[in-house]
LUMMAR-375504 format. One record per residue: residue in one letter; x, y, z of N, C-alpha, C in turn. Coordinates in steps of 0.001 Angstrom, whole numbers, plus 500000, padded with zeros to 6 digits. Layout:
BEGIN
AXYZXYZXYZ ...
//
This chain:
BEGIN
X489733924490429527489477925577428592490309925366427332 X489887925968426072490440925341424593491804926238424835 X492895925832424219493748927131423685493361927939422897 X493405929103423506493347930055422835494153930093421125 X493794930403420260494289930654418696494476931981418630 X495791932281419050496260933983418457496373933695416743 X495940934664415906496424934696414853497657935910414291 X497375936436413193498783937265412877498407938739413234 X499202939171412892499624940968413115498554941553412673 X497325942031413685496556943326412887496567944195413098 X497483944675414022497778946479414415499510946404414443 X500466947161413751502033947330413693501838948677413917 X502621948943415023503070950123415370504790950036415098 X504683951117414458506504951266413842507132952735414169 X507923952822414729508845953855415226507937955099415191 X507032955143415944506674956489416883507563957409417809 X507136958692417040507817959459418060506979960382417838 X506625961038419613505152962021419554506001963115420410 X506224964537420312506575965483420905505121966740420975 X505636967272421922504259968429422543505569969542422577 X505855970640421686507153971575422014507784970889421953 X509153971329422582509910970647423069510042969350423732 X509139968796424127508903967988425597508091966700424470 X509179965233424553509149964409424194508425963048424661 X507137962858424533506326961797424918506139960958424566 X506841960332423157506932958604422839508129959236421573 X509157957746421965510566958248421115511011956747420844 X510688956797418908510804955809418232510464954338419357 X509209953991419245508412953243420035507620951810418310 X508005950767418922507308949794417452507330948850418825 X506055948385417984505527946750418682504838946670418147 X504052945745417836502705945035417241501778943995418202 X500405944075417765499165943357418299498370942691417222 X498739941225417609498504939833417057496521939891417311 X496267939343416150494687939141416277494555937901417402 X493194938211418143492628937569419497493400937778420697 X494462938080420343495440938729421343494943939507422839 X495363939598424208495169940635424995496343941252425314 X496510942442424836497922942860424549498103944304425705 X499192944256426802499040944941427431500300946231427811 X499690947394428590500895948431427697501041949004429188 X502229948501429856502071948870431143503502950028430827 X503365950667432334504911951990432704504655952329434043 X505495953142434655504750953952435366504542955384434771 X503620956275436098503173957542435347503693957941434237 X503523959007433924504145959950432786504991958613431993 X504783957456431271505475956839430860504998956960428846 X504229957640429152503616957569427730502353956776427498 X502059956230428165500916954867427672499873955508426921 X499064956894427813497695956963426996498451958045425698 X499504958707425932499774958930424315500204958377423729 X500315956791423325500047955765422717498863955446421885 X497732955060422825496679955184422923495703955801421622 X496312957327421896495955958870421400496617958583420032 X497956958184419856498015957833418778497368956783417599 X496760955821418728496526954557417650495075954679417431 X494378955719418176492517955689417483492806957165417113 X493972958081416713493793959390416016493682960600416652 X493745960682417795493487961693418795494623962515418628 X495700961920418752497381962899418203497764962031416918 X498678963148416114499289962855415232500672962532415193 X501399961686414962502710961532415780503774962612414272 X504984962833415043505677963576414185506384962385413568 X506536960908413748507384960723412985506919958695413423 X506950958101412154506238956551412408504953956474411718 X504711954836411715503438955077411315502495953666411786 X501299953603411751500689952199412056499948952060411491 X500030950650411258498998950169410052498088948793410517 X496950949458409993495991948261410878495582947203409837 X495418945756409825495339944789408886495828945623407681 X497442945977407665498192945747406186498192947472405598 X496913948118405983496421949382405915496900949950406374 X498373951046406111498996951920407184498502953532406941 X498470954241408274497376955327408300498240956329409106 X498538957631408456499409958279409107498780959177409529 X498043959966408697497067961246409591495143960421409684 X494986959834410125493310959646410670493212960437411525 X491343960710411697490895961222412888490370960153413438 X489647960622414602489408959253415143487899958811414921 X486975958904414391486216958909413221486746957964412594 X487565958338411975487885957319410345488277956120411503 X489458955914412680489911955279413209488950954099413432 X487759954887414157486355953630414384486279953310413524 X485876953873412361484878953141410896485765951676410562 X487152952207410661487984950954410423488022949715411420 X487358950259412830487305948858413257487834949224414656 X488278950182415745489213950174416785488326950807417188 X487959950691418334487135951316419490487603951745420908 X487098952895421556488527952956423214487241953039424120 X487741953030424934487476953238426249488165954587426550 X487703955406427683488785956642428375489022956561429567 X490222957161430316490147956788431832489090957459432536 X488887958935431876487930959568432498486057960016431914 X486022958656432155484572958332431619484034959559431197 X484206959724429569483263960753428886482296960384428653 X481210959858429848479818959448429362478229960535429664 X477405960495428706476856961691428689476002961404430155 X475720962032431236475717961795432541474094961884432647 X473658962541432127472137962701432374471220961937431615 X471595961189430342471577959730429848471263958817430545 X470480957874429994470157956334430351471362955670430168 X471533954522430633472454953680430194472141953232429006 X470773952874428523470510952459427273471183953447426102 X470480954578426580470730955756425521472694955853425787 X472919955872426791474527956132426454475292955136425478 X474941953394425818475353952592425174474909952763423261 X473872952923423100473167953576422187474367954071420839 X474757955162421854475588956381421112476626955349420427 X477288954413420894478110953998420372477538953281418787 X476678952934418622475952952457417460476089953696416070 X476150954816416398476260955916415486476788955772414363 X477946955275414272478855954795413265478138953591411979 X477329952940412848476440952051412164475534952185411524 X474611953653411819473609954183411416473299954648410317 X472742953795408806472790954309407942471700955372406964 X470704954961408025469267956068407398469805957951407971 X469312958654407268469360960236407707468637960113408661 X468736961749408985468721961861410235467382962243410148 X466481962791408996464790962762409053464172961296409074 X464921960518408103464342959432408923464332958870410361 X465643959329410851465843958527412300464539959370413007 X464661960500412969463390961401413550461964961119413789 X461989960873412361460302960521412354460413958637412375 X461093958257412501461364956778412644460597955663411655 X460809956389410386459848955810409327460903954978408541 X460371953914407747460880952703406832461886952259407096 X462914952259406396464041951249407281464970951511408465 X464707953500409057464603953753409951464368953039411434 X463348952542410896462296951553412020463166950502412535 X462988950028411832463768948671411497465083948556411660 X465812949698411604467396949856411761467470950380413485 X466672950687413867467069951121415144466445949295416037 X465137948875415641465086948024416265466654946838416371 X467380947347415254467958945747414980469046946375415864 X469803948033416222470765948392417014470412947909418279 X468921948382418627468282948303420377468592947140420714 X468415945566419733468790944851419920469970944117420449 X471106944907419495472302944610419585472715945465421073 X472394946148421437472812947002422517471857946196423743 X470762945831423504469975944784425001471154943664425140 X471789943166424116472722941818424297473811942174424949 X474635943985424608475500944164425578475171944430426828 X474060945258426886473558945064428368473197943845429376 X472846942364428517472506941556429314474541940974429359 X475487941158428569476236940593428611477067940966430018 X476924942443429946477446943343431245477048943033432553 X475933942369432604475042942378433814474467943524434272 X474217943741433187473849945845434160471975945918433509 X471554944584433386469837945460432973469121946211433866 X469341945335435299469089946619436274468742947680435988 X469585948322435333469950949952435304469652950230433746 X469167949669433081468849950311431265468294951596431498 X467493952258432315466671953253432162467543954120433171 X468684953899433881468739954399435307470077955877434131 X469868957246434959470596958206434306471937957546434906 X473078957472433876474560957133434292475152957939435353 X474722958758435929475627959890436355474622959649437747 X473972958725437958473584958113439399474165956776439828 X474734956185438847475272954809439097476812954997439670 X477329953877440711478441954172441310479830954054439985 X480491954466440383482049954050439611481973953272438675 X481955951951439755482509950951438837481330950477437809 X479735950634437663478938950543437269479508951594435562 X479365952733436001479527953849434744480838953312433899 X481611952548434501482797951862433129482361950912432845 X481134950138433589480849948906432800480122949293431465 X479070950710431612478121951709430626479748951945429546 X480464952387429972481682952849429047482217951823428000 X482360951313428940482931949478427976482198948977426884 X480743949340427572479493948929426576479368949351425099 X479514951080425490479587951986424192480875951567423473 X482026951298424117482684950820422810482322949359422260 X481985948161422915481149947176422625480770947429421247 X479871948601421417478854948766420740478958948876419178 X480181949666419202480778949607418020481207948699417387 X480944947692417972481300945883417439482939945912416902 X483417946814417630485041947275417316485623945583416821 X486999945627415937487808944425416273488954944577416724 X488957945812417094490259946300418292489947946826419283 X489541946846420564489210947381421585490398948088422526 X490675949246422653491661949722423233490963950099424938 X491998949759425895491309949885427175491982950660428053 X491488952097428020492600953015429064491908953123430242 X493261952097431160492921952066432843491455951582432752 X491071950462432331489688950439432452489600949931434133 X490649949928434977490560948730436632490590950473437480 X491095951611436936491536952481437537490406953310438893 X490725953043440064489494953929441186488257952290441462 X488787951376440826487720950400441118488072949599442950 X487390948937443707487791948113444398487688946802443753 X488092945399444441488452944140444562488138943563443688 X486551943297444461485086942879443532485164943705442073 X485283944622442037484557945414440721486151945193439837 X487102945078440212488242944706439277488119943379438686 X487900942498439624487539940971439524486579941111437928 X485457941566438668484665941565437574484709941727436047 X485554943802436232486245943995435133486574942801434030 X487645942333435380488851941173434394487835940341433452 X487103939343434047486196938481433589485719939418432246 X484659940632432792484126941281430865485314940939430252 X486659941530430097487484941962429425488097940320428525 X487871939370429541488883937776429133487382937643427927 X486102937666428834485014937258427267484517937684426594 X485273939094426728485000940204425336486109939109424336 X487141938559425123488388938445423808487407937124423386 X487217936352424291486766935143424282485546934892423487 X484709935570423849483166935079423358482986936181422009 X483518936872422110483265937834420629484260938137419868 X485397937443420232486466937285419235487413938507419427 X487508939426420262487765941020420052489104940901420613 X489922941383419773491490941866420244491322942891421180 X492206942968422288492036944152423485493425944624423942 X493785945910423463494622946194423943494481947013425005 X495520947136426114494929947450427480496002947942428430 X495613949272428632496435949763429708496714949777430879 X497034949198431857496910949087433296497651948772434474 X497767949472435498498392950174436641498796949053437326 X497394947963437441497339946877438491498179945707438140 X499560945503438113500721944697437800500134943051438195 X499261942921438887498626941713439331497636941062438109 X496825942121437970495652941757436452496702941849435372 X497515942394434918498554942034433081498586941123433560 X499576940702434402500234939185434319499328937878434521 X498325938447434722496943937648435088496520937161433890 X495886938852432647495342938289431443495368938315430466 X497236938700430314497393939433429262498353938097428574 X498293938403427208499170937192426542500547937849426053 X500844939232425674502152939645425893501928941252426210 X502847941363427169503229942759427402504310943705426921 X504319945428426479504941945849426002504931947021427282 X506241947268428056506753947960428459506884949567428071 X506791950587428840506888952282428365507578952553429587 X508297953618429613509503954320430258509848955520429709 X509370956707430717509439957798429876509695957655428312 X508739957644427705508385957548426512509176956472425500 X510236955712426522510654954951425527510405953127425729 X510749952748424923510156950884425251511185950162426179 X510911949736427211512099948970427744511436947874427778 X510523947089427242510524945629427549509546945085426784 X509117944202426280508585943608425386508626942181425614 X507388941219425766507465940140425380505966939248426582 X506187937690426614505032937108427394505247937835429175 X504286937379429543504289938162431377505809937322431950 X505774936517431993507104935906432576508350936824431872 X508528936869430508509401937533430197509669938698430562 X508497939628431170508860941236431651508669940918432512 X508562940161433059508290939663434932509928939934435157 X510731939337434228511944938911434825513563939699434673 X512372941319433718513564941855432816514157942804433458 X515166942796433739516155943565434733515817944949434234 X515698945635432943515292947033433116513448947476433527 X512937946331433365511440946548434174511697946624435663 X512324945895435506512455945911437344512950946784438235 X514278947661437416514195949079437885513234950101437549 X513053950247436378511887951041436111510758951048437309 X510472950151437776509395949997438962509707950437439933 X510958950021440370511320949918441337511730951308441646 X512510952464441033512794953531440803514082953455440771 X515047952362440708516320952518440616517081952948439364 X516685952698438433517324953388436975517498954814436751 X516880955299437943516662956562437392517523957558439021 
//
């Protein structure tokens, strides 16, 4: 297999700090994610990860820091503007519309792309036409990429588990994101369907070029496919660097272990 070509910095996260009241959930937190990169954001529970996350596609506003995506630093976005610029998520708890096709769910993610009104999309006249054929398109390629044609027509909210995150994955796909953020995408899966996971996730980076940053529980898959990991600990960073390097870092290792605390 070629080496991989990381290139430079397109997401800097710089001294975050996110509070809810009183009660402190990321405290002065910086790392950065290198383009082609699979960049991974492990802790245990309550460690902060998905309000990370929440911070970097706009969902929370942090009280204090800022991140800037290719050079562009963005302190209040919604997460709207967040996509248009290019970052797409995943959620742990599949917000997918359930009574939906898989086609039509994957679909939704195209929205952002959609540049005719909405009387044209309706009556599906002039470049209307033509603009949806060229999305349907782009969305049959994530479906054949997923392995899921099977199911184009099948309502999501009949397909098992691990099927409905492959539909999830898709919709952000879809957005032809160049940051893909991945919360717990392995989370409630078995063996097989993690396996699988892994594979989408290595030739999302691989075959479509897509930076992936990625949250996840299963300490076996980071060190598996990730090219550097950044450590969380109740809301603060204890470790940073390649898998061997937090493999070996005496405050990860309590952190896990529960002895630091």
């Amino acid at each position: 297999m070629a080496e991989k070509k990381i290139g430079d910095v397109i997401l800097d996260v710089k001294n975050i700090s996110l509070s809810f009241g009183g009660v402190k959930a990321l405290t002065d937190i910086s790392f950065n994610v290198k383009e082609h990169e699979i960049r991974a954001i492990i802790g245990p529970n309550g460690a902060g990860k998905s309000s990370m996350l929440n911070c970097i596609n706009g969902v929370y506003t942090p009280q204090q820091g800022s991140i800037s995506f290719r050079g562009q630093t963005f302190k209040h976005m919604n997460s709207r503007q967040v996509a248009e610029m290019g970052i797409a998520r995943t959620f742990q708890n599949l917000a997918l519309f359930k009574g939906m096709s898989v086609i039509d769910n994957i679909m939704t993610g195209r929205n952002l792309r959609i540049k005719s009104n909405m009387l044209m999309q309706a009556l599906r006249i002039g470049p209307a036409a033509r603009e949806e054929v060229e999305h349907r398109e782009k969305v049959e390629h994530i479906i054949d990429f997923l392995e899921i044609q099977a199911f184009r027509k099948t309502p999501v909210g009949q397909l098992p588990y691990g099927l409905q995150k492959r539909v999830d994955l898709g919709r952000a796909l879809a957005m032809e994101p160049q940051v893909l953020l991945l919360d717990e995408p392995m989370a409630g899966m078995n063996v097989e369907e993690k396996q699988d996971m892994c594979r989408f996730v290595l030739d999302i980076n691989d075959e479509f070029g897509t930076t992936v940053v990625l949250i996840e529980h299963d300490m076996g898959v980071v060190m598996d496919i990730s090219d550097r990991v950044v450590v969380l600990d109740y809301g603060k960073k204890i470790g940073d660097g390649t898998p061997e390097e937090v493999r070996n870092n005496e405050e990860v290792i309590s952190a896990y272990l529960g002895t630091s605390h």
